[in-house]
C-alpha positions in Angstrom: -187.4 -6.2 -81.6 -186.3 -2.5 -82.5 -188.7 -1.1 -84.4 -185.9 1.4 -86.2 -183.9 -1.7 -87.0 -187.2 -3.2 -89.0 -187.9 0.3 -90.3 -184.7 0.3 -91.7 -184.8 -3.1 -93.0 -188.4 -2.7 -94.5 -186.3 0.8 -96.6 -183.6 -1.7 -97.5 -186.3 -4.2 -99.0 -188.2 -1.6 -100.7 -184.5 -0.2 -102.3 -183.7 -4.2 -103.4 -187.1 -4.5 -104.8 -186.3 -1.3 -106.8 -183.2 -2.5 -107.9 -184.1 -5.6 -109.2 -187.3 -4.2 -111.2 -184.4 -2.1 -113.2 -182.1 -4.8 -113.6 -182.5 -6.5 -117.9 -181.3 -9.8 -118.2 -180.6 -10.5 -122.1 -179.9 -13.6 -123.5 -179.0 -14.9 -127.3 -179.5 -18.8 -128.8 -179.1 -19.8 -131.9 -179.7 -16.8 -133.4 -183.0 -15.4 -130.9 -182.0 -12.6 -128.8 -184.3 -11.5 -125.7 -184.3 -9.4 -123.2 -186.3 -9.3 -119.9 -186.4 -7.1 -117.0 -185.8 -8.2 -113.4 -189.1 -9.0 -112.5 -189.8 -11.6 -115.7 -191.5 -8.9 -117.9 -190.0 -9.8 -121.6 -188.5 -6.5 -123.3 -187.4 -7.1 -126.7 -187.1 -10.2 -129.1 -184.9 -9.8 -132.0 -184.8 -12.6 -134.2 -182.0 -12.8 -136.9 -182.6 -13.8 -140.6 -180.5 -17.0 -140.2 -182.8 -17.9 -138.0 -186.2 -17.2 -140.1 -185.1 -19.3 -142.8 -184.7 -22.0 -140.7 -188.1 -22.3 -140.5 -190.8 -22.6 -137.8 -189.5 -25.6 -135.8 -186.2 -24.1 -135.3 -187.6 -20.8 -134.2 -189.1 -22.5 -131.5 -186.6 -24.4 -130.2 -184.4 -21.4 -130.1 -186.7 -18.9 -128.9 -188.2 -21.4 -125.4 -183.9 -21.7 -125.4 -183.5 -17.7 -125.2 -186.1 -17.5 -122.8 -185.4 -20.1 -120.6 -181.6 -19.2 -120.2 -183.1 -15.5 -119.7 -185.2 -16.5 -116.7 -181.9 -18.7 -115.5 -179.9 -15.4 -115.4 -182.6 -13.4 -113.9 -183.1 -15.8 -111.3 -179.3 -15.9 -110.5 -179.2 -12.4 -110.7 -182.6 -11.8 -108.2 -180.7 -14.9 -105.8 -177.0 -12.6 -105.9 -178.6 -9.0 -105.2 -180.9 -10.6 -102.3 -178.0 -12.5 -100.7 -176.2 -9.0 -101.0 -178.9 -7.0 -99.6 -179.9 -9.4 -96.3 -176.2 -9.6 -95.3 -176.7 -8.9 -91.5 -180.8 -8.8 -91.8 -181.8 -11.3 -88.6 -185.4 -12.7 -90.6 -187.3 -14.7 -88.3 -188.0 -18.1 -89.7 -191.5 -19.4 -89.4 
């Protein structure tokens, strides 16, 4: 293999990597808002009033909703920026 060719991939990698820790994925349910970065690390939660009166059960429920559609986008997102990035990268497959 050319060893420039993996050099240059391994800088590619590093740039994806890069991209992807700066991306924020934000999602809102039922009144719970979050926001996490690319890399799964939760930013904010924002909860609106509507939602506190409804008490503790409904909190929950919408907060485990926010986060779970959150981690769907940011897995989307990681899966569309990858497939972007390893157009024309030849990785060997074990």
């Amino acid at each position: 293999m050319d060893i420039k060719k993996l050099m240059k991939q391994a800088k590619d990698l590093k740039k994806l990597q890069k991209e992807i820790s700066k991306t924020v994925i934000e999602s809102e349910v039922n009144g719970a808002k979050v926001s996490i970065s690319g890399t799964g690390e939760v930013k904010s939660f924002i909860m609106s009033k509507e939602l506190y009166n409804k008490g503790k059960e409904e909190i929950e429920k919408a907060v485990i909703r926010a986060i779970s559609s959150c981690l769907k986008k940011q897995l989307d997102s990681q899966k569309e920026i990858a497939e972007q990035a390893l157009k024309g990268i030849n990785l060997p497959i074990f």
